[in-house]
MOPAC internal coordinates of N, CA, C and O (Angstrom, degrees):
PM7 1SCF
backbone

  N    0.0000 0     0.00 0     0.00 0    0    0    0
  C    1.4448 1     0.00 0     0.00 0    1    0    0
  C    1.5227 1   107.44 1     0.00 0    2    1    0
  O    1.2310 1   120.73 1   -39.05 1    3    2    1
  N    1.5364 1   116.20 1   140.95 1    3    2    1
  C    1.4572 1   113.65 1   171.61 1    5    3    2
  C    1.2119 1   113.54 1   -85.45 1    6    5    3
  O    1.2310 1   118.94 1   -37.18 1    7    6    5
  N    1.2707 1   119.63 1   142.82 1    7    6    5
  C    1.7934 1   106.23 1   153.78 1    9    7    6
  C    1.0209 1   137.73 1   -94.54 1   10    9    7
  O    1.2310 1   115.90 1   -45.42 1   11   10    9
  N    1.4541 1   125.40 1   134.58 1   11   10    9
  C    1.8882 1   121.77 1  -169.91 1   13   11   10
  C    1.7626 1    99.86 1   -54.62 1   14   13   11
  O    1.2310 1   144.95 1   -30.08 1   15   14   13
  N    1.2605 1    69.10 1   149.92 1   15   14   13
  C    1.6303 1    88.60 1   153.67 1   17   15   14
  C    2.3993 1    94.18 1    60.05 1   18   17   15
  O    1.2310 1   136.27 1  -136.66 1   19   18   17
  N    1.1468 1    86.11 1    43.34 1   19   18   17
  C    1.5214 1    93.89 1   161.02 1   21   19   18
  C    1.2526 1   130.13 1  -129.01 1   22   21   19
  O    1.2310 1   105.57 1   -76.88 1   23   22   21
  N    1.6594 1   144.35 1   103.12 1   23   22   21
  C    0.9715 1   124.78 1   168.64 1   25   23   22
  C    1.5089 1   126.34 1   -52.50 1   26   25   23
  O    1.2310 1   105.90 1   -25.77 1   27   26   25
  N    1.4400 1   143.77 1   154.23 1   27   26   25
  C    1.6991 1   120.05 1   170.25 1   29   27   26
  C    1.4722 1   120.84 1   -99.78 1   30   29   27
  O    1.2310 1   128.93 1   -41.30 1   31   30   29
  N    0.9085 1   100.40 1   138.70 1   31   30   29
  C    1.4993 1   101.93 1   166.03 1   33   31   30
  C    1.4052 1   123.27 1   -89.18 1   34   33   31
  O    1.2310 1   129.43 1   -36.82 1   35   34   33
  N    1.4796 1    99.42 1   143.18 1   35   34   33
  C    1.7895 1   102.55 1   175.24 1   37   35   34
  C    1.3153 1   118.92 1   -74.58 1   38   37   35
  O    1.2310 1   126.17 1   -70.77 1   39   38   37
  N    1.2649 1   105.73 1   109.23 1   39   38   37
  C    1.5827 1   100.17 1   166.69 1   41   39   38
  C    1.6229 1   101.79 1   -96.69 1   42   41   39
  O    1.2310 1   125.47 1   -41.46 1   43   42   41
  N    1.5405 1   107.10 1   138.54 1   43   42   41
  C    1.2437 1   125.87 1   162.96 1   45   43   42
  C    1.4476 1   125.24 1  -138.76 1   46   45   43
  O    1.2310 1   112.66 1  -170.69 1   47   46   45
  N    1.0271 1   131.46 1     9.31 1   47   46   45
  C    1.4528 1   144.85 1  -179.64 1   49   47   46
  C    1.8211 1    95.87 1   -99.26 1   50   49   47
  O    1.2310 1   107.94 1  -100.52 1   51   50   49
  N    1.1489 1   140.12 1    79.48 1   51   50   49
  C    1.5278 1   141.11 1   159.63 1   53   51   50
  C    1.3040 1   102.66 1   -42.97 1   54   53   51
  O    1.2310 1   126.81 1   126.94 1   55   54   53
  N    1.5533 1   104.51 1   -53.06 1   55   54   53
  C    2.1704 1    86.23 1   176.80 1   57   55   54
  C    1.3105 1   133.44 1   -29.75 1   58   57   55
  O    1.2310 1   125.54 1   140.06 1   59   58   57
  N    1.6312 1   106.97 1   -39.94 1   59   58   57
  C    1.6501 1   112.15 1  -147.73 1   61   59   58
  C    1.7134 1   101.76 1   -76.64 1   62   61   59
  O    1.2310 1   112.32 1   -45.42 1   63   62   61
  N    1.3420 1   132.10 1   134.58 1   63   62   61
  C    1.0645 1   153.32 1  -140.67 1   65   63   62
  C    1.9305 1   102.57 1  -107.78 1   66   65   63
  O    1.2310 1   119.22 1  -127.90 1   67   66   65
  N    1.4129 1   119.09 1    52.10 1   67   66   65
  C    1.3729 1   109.65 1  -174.94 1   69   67   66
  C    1.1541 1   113.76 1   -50.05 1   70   69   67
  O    1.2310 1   124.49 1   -13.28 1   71   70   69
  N    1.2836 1   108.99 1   166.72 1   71   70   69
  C    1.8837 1   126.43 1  -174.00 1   73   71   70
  C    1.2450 1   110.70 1  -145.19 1   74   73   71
  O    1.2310 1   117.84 1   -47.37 1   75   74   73
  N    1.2119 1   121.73 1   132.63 1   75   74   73
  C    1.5829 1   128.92 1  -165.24 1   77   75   74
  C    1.1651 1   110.36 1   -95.56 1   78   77   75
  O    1.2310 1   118.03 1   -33.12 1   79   78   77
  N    1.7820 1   121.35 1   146.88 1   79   78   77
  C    1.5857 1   129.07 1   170.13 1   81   79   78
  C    0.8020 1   100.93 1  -134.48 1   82   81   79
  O    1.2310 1   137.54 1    -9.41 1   83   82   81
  N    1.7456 1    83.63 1   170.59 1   83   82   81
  C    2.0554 1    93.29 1  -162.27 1   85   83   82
  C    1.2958 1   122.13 1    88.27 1   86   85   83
  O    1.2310 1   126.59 1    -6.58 1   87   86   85
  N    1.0146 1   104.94 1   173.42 1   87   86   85
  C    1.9967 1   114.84 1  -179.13 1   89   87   86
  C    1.3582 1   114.68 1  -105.28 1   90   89   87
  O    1.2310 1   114.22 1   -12.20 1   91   90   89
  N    1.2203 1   128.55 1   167.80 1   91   90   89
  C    1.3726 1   134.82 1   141.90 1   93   91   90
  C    1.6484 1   113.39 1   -84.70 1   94   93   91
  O    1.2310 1   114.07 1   -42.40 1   95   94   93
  N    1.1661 1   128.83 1   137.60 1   95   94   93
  C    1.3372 1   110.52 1  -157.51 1   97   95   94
  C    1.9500 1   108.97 1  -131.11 1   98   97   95
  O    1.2310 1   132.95 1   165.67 1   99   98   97
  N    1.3509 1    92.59 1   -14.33 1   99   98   97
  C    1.4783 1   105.20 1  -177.50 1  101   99   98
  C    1.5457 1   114.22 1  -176.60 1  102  101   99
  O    1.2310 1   118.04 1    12.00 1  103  102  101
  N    1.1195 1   121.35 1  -168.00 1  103  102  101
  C    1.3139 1   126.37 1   174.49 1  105  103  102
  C    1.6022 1   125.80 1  -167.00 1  106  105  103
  O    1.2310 1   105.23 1   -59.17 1  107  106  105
  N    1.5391 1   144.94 1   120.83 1  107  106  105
  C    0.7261 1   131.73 1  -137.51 1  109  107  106
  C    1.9876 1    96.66 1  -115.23 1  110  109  107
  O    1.2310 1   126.60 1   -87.29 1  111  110  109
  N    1.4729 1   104.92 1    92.71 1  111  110  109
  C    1.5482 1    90.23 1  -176.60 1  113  111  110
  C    1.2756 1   140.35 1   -23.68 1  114  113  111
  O    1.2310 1   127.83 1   120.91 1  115  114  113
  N    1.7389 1   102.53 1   -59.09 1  115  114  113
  C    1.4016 1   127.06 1  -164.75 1  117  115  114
  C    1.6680 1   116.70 1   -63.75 1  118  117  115
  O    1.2310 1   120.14 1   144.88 1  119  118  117
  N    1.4476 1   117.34 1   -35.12 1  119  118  117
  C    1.2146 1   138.71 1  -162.82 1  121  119  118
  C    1.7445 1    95.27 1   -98.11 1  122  121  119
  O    1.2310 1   119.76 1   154.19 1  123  122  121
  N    1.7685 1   118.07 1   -25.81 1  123  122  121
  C    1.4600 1   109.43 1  -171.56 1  125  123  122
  C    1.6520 1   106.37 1    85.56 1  126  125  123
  O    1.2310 1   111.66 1  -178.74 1  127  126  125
  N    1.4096 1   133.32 1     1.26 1  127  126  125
  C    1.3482 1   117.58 1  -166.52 1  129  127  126
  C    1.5782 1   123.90 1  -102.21 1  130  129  127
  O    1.2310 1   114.60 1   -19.56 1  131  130  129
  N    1.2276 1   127.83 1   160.44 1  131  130  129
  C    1.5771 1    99.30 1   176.31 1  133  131  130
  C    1.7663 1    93.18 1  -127.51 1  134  133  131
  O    1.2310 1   119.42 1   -17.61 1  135  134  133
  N    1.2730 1   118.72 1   162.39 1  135  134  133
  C    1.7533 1   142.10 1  -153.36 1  137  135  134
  C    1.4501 1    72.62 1  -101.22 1  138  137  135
  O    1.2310 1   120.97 1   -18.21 1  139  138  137
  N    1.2783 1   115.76 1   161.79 1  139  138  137
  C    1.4479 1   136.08 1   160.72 1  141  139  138
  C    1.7006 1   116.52 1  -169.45 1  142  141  139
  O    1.2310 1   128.26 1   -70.48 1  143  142  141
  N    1.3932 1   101.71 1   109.52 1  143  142  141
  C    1.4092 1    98.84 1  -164.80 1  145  143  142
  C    1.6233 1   116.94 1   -90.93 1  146  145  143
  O    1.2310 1   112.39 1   -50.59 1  147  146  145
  N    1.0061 1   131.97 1   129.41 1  147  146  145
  C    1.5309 1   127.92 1   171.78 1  149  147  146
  C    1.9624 1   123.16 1   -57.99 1  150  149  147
  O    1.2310 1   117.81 1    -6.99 1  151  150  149
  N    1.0678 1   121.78 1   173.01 1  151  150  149
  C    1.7862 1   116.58 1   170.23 1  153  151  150
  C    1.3564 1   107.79 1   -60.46 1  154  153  151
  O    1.2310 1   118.38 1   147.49 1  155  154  153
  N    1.3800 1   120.69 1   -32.51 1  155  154  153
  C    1.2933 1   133.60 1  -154.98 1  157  155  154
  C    1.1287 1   111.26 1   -76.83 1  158  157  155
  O    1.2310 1   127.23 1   162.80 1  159  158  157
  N    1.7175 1   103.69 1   -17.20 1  159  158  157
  C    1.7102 1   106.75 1  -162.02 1  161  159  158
  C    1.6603 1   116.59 1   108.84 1  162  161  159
  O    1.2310 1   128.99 1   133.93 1  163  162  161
  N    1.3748 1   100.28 1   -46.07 1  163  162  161
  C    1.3385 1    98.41 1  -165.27 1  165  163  162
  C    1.8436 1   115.14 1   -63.06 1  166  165  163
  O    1.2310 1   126.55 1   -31.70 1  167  166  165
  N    1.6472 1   105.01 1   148.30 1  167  166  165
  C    1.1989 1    92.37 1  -175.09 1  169  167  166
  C    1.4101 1   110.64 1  -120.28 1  170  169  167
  O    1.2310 1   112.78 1   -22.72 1  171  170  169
  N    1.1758 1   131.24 1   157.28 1  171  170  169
  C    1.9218 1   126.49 1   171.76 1  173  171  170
  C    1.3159 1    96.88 1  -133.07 1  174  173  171
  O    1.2310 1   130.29 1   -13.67 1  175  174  173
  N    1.7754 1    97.77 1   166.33 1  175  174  173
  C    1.5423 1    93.68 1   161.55 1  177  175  174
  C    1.1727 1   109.20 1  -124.39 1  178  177  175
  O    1.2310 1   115.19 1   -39.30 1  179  178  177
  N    1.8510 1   126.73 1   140.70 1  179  178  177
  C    1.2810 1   111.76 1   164.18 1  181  179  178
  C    1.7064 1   110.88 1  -117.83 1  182  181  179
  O    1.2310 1   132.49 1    -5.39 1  183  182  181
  N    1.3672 1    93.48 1   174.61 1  183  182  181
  C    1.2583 1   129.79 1   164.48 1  185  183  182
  C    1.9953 1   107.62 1   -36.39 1  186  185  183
  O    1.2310 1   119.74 1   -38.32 1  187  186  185
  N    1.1262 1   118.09 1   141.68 1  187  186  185
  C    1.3127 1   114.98 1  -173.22 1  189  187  186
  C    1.8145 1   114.14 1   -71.92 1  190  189  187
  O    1.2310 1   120.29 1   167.82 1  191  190  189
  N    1.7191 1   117.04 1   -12.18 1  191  190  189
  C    1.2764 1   123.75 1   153.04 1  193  191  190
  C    1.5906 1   119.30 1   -67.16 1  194  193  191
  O    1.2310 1   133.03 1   117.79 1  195  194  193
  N    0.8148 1    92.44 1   -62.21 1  195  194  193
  C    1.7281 1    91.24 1   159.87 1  197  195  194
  C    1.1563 1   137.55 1     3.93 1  198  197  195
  O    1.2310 1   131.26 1    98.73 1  199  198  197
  N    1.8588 1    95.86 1   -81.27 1  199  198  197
  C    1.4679 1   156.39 1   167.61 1  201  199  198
  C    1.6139 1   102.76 1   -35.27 1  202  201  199
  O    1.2310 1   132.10 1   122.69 1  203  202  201
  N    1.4183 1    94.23 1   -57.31 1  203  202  201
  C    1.5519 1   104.90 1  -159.15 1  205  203  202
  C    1.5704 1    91.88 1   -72.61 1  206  205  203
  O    1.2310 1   122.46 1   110.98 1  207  206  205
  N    1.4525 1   112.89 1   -69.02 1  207  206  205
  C    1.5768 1   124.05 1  -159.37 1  209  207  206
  C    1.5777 1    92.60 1   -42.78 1  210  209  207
  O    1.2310 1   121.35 1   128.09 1  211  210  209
  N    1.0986 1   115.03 1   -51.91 1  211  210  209
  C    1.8968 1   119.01 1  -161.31 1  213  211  210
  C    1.7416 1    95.29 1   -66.01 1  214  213  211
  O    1.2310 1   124.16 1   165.20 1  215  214  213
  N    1.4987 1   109.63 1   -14.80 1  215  214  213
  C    1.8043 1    93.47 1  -166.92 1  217  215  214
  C    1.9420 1    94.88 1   -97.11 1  218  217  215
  O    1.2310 1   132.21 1   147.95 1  219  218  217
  N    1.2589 1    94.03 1   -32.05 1  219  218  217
  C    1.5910 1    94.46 1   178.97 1  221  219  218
  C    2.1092 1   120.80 1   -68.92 1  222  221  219
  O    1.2310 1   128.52 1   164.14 1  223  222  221
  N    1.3565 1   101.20 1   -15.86 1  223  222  221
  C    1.4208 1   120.53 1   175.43 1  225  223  222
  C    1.4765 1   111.16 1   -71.44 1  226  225  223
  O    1.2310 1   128.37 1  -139.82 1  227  226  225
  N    1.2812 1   101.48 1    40.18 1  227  226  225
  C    1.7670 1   125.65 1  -178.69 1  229  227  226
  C    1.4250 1   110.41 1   -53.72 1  230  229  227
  O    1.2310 1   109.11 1   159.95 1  231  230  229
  N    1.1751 1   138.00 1   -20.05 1  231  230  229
  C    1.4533 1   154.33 1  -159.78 1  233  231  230
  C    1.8658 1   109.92 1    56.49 1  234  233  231
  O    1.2310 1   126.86 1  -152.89 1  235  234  233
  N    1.6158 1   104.41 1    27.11 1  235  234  233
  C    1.4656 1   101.58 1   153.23 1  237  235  234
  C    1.6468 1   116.85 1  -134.60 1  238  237  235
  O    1.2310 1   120.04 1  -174.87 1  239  238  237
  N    1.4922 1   117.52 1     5.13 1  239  238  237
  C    1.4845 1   123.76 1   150.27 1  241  239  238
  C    1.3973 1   126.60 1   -76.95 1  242  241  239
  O    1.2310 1   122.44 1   -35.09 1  243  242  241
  N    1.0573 1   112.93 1   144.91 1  243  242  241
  C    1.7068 1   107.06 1   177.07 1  245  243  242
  C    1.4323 1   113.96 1   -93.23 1  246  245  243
  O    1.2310 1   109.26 1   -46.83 1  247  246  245
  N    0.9164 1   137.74 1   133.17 1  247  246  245
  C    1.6360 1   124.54 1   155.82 1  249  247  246
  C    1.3259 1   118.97 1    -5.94 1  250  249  247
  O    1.2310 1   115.71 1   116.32 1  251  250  249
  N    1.5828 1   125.76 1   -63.68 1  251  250  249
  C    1.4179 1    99.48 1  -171.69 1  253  251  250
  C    1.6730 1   109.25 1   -87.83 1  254  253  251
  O    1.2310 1   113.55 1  -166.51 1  255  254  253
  N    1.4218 1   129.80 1    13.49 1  255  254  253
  C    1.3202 1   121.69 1  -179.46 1  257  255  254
  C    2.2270 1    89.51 1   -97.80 1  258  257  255
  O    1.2310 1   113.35 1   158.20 1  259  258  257
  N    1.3319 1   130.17 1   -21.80 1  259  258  257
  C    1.1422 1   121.97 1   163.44 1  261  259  258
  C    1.6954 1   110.79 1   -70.34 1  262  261  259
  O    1.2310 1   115.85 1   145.31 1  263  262  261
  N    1.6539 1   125.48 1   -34.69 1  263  262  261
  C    1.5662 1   125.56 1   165.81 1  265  263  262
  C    1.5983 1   109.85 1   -32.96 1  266  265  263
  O    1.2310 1   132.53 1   128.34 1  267  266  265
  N    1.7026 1    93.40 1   -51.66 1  267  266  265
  C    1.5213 1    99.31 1  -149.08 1  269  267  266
  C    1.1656 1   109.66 1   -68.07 1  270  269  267
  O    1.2310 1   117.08 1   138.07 1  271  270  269
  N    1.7208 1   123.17 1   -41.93 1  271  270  269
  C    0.9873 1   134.26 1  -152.58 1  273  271  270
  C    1.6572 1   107.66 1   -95.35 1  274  273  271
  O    1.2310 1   128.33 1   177.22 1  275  274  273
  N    1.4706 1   101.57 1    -2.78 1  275  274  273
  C    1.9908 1    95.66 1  -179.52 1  277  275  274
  C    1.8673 1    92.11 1  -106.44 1  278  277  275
  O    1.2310 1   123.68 1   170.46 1  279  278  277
  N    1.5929 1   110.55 1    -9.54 1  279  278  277
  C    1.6916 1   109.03 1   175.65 1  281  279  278
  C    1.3509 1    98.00 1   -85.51 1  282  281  279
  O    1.2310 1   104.74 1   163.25 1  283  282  281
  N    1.5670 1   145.81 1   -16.75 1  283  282  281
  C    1.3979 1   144.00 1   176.77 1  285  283  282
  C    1.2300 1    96.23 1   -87.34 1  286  285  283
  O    1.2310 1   108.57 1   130.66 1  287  286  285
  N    1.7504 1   138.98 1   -49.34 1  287  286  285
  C    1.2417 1   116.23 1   178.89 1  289  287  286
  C    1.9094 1   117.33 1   -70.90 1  290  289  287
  O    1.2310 1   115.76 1   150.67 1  291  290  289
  N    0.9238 1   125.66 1   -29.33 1  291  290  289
  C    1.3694 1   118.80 1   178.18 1  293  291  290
  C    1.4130 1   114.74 1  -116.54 1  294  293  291
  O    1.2310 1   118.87 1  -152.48 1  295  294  293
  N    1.1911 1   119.76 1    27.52 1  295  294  293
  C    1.9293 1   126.59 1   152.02 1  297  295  294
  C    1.8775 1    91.33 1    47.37 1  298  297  295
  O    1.2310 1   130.61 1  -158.30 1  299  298  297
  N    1.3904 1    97.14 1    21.70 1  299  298  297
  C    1.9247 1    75.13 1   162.14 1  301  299  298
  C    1.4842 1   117.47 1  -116.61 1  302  301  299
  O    1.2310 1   124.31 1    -9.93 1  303  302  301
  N    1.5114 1   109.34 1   170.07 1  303  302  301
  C    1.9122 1   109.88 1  -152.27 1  305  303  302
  C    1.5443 1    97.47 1   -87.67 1  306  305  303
  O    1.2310 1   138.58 1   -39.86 1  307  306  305
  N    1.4432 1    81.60 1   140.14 1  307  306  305
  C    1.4388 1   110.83 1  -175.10 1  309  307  306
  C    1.8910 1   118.60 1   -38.86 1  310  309  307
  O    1.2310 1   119.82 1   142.94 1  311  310  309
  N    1.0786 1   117.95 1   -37.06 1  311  310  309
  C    1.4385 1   109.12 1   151.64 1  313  311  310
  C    1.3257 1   145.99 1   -12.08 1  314  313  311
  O    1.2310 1   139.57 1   110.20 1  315  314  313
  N    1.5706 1    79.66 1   -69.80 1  315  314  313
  C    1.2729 1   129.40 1  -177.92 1  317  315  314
  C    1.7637 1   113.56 1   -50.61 1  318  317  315
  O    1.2310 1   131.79 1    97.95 1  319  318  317
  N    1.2965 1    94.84 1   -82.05 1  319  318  317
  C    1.7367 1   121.31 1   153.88 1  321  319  318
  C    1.2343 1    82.69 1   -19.90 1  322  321  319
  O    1.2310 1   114.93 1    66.33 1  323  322  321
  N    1.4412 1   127.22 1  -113.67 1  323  322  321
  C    1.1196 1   139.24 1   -98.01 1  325  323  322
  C    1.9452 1   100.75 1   -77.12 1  326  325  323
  O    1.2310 1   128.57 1   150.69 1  327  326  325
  N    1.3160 1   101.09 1   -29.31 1  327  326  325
  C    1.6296 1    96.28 1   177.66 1  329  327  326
  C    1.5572 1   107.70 1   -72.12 1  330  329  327
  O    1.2310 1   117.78 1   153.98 1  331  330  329
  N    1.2919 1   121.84 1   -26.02 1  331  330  329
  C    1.9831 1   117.08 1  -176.11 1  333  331  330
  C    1.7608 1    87.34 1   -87.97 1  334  333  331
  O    1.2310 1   103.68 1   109.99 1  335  334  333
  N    0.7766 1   147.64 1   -70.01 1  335  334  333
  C    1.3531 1   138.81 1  -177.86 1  337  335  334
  C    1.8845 1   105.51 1   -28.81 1  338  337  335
  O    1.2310 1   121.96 1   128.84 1  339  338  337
  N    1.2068 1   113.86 1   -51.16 1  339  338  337
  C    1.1748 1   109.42 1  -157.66 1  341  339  338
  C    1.8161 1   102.77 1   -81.19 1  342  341  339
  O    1.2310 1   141.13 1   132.84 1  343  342  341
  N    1.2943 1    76.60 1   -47.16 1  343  342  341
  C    2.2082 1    87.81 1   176.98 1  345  343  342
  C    1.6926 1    99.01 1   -53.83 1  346  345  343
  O    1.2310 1   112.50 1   172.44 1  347  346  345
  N    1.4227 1   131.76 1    -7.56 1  347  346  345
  C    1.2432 1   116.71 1  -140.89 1  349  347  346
  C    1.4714 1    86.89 1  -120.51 1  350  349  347
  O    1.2310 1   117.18 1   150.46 1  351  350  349
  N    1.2184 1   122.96 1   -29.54 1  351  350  349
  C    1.9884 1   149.10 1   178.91 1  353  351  350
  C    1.5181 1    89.73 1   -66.13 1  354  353  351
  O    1.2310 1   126.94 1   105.84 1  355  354  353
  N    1.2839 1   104.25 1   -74.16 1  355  354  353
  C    1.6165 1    95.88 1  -172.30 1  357  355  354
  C    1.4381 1   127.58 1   -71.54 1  358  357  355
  O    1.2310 1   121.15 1   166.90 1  359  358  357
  N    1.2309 1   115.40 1   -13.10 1  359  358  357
  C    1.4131 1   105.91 1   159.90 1  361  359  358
  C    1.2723 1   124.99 1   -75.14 1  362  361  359
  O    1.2310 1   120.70 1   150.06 1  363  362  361
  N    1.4601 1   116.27 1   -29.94 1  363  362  361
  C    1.7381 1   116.01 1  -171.24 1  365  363  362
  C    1.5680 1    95.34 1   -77.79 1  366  365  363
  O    1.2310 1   118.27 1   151.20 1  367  366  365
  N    1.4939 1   120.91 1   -28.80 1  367  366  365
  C    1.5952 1   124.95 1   175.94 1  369  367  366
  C    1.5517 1    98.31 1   -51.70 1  370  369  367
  O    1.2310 1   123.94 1   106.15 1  371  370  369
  N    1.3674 1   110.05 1   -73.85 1  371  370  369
  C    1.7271 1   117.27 1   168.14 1  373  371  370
  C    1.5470 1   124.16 1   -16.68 1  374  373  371
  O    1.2310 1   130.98 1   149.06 1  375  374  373
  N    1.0310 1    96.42 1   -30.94 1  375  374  373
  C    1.8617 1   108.67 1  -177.37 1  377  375  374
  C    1.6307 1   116.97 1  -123.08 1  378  377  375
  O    1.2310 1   130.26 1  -159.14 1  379  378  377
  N    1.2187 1    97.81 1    20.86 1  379  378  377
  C    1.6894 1   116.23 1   167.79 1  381  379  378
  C    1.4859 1    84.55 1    52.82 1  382  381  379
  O    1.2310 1   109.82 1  -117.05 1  383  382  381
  N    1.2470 1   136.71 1    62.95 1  383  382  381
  C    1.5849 1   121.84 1   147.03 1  385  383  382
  C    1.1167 1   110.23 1  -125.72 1  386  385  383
  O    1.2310 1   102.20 1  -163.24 1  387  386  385
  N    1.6808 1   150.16 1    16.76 1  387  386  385
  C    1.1325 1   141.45 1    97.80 1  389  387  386
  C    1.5606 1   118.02 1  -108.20 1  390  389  387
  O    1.2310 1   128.23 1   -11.34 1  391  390  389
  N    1.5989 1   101.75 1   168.66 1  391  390  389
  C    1.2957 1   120.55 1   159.22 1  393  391  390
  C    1.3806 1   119.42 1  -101.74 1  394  393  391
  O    1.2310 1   125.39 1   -15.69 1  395  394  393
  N    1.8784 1   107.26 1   164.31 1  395  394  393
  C    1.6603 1   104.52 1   176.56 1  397  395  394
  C    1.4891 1   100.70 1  -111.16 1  398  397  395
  O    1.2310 1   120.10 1   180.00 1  399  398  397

């Protein structure tokens, strides 16, 4: 899921090892979504990719070992991957729910 009101940032360093903040706070069956709250308070909801990338941003994966592993779960080409992964880094950065 995108969030309004975000410019993106380029990520290009695959090394750098993001780390997630904030909680997961709920989840909304019907819709598929999960709550994720920031320190700040603030809350969004994303998409269950989202979910995952922001839960795998453990601060001992790198970016491209999270590429690899969301292009092994959904068999799509690496291109591909790598721009929703990256659009997807800098938005949760955007909403203080990880750091780089």
């Amino acid at each position: 899921m995108y969030f309004l009101g975000c410019e993106n940032l380029i990520v290009e360093d695959y090394s750098i090892k993001p780390q997630h903040r904030g909680s997961k706070i709920g989840l909304n069956a019907a819709e598929r979504t999960i709550f994720l709250k920031n320190e700040e308070g603030i809350v969004s909801e994303v998409l269950p990719l989202v979910y995952i990338i922001w839960r795998k941003s453990n601060g001992e994966q790198t970016i491209q070992e999270i590429i690899d592993y969301t292009i092994q779960r959904t068999q799509k080409k690496r291109d591909f991957v790598e721009k929703i992964v990256s659009d997807i880094i800098s938005n949760l950065k955007e909403n203080n729910l990880i750091v780089l």
